[in-house]
C-alpha positions in Angstrom: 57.0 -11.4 8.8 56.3 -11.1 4.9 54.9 -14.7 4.9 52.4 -14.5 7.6 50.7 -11.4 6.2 50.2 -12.9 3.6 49.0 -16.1 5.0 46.6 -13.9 7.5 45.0 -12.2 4.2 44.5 -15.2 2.8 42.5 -16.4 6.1 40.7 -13.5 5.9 39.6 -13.9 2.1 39.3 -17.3 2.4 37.0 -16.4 5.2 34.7 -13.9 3.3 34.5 -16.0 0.2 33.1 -19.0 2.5 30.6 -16.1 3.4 29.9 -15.3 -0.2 29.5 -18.9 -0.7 26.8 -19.3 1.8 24.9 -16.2 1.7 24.5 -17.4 -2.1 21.1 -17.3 -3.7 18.7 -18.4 -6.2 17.7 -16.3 -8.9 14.9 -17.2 -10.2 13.0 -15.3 -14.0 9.7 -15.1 -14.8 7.7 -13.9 -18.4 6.6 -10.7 -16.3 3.0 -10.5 -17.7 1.4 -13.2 -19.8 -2.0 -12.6 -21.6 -4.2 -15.9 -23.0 -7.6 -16.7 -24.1 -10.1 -17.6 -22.4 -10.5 -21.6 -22.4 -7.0 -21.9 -23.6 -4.4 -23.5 -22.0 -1.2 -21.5 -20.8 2.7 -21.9 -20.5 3.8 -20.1 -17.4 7.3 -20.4 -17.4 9.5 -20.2 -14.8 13.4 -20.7 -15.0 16.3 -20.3 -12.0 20.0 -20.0 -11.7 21.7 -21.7 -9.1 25.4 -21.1 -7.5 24.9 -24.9 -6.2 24.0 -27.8 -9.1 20.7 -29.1 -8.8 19.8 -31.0 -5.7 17.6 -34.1 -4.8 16.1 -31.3 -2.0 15.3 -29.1 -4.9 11.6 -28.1 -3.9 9.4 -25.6 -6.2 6.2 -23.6 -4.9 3.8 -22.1 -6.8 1.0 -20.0 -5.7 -2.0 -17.8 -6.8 -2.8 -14.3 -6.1 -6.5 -13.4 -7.2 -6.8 -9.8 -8.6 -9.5 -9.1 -5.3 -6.1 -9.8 -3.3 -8.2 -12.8 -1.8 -6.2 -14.9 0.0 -3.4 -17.2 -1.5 -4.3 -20.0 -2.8 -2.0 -23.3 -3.4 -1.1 -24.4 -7.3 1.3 -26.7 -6.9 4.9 -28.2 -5.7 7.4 -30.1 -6.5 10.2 -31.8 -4.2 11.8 -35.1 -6.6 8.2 -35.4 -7.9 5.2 -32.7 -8.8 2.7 -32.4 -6.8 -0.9 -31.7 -8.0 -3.1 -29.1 -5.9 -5.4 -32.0 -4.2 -8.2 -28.9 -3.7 -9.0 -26.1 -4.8 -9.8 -23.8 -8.6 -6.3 -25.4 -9.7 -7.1 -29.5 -8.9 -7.2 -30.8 -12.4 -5.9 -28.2 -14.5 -2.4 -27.2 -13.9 -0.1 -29.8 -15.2 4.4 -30.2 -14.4 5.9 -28.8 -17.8 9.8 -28.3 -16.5 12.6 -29.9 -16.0 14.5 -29.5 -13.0 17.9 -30.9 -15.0 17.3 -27.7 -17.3 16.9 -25.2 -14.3 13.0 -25.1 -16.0 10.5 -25.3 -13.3 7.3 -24.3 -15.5 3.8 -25.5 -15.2 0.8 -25.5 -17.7 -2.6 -24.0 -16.4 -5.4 -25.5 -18.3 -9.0 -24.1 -19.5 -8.6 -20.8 -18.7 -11.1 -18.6 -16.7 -11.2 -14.9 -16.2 -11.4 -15.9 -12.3 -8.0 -17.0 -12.7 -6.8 -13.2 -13.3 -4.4 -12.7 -10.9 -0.4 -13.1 -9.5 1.1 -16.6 -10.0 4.3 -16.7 -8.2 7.1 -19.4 -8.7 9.9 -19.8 -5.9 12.6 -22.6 -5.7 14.8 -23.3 -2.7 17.8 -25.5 -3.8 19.9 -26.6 -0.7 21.9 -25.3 0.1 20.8 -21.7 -1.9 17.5 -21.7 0.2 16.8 -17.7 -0.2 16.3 -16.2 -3.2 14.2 -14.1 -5.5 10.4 -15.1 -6.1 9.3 -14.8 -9.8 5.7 -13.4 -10.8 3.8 -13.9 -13.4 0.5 -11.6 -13.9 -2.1 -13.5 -15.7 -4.6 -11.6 -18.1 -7.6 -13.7 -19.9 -9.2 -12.2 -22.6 -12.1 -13.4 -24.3 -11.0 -13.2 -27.4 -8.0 -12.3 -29.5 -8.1 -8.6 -30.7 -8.8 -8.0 -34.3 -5.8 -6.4 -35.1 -3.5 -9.9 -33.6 -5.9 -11.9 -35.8 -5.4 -9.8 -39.2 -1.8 -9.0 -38.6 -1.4 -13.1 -38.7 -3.7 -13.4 -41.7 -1.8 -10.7 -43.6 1.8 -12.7 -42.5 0.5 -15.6 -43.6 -1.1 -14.8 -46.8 2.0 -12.8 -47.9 4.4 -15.6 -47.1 1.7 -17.7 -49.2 2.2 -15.5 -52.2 5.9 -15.0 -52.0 6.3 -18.4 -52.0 3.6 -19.0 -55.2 6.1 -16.3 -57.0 9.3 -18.3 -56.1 7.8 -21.4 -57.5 6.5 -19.2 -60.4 10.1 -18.0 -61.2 11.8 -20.9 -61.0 10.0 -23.6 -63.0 9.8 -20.3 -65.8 13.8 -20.2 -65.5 13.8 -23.9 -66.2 11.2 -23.7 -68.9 13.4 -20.6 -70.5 16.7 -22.7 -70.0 15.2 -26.1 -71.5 14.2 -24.5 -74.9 17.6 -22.7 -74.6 19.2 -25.6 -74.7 16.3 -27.2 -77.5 17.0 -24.7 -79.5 20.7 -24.7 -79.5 20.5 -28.7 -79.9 18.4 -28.1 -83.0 21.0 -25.6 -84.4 23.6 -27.9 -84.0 21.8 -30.5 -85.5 21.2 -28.4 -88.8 24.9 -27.5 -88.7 26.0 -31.2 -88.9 
C-alpha cells in the first residue's frame, strides 16, 4: 500500500510541475525612465528572462505611447529578423540594437524630438512562454543638458587631468632623485678607488 502512495504523490507532483511548466512566463526589464537630448540618439534597452531557451518563434513588439495618450502607435518588431516601422514618426529612425542570443531585445531611436515624449513599451512572447510581463520605458527629451550635469563632468574631468599631471610629476622627480643618488654614490666610489 506504501508503494502506491507514493507512486500517486508523485502523479500528482508530477502533474502540478507540468502545470508550473506551462503556466511559465517571460519576464521581461526595462531602464524605467530614460531622459536624452534633444536631436540625440537613444538606447532603449530592453532585456527578458526565459524558462524556455530562445526560440526561432521568438517575436518582439515595440510600441509608443504619446504623453496626450493619443493612440498607440507601431515602432517596431522582430520575429527571426527586425522589422522597421514602414509608416509612421518612427520609419527611419529607430534602428535593431539587441541580440536575441543574449536575451537583449533593445532598439536605438534616432534624432530625438520632444513629440516623441511618451511610453515606449517592449514585450517578447517566446513559445512556448507566450504571456508575460511588458517592460516600459518613459522617454523625456530635454533641450539641453542642465548646467549642473555639464560642470559636474568638467570638474571630473579636469580633476582626473591634474591628478594624473601630479603622478607624472612625482614619478619622473623619484627617478630624477634616484639617478643622482646613484651618480653620486658612483662618484664616491670612484674617489675611494
Amino acid at each position: 500500500m506504501r508503494g502506491r502512495a507514493w507512486l500517486g504523490a508523485a502523479l500528482v507532483l508530477g502533474a502540478q510541475l507540468r502545470a508550473l511548466w506551462l503556466a511559465a512566463a517571460v519576464e521581461v526589464h526595462t531602464s524605467k525612465e530614460v531622459v536624452a537630448v534633444n536631436g540625440t540618439n537613444q538606447r532603449l534597452k530592453c532585456t527578458f528572462s526565459s524558462s524556455s531557451p530562445v526560440s526561432q518563434q521568438l517575436a518582439v513588439t515595440w510600441n509608443f505611447q504619446p504623453e496626450d495618450l493619443s493612440s498607440h502607435e507601431p515602432v517596431f518588431y522582430y520575429l527571426k529578423e527586425p522589422y522597421k516601422p514602414p509608416s509612421g514618426r518612427f520609419k527611419e529612425r529607430v534602428t535593431w540594437d539587441g541580440n536575441v542570443e543574449r536575451n537583449d531585445v533593445s532598439i536605438i531611436v534616432w534624432n530625438l524630438q520632444p513629440t516623441d515624449n511618451g511610453t515606449f513599451t517592449c514585450q517578447v512572447t517566446n513559445w512556448p512562454d507566450v504571456y508575460g510581463t511588458i517592460g516600459e520605458v518613459r522617454l523625456r527629451v530635454v533641450q539641453k543638458v542642465n548646467f549642473s550635469e555639464i560642470h559636474f563632468l568638467a570638474v571630473a574631468i579636469g580633476s582626473a587631468s591634474v591628478l594624473m599631471i601630479l603622478v607624472v610629476t612625482a614619478v619622473i622627480v623619484c627617478r630624477q632623485r634616484r639617478r643622482k643618488a646613484q651618480d653620486k654614490r658612483t662618484e664616491v666610489a670612484d674617489t675611494e678607488l
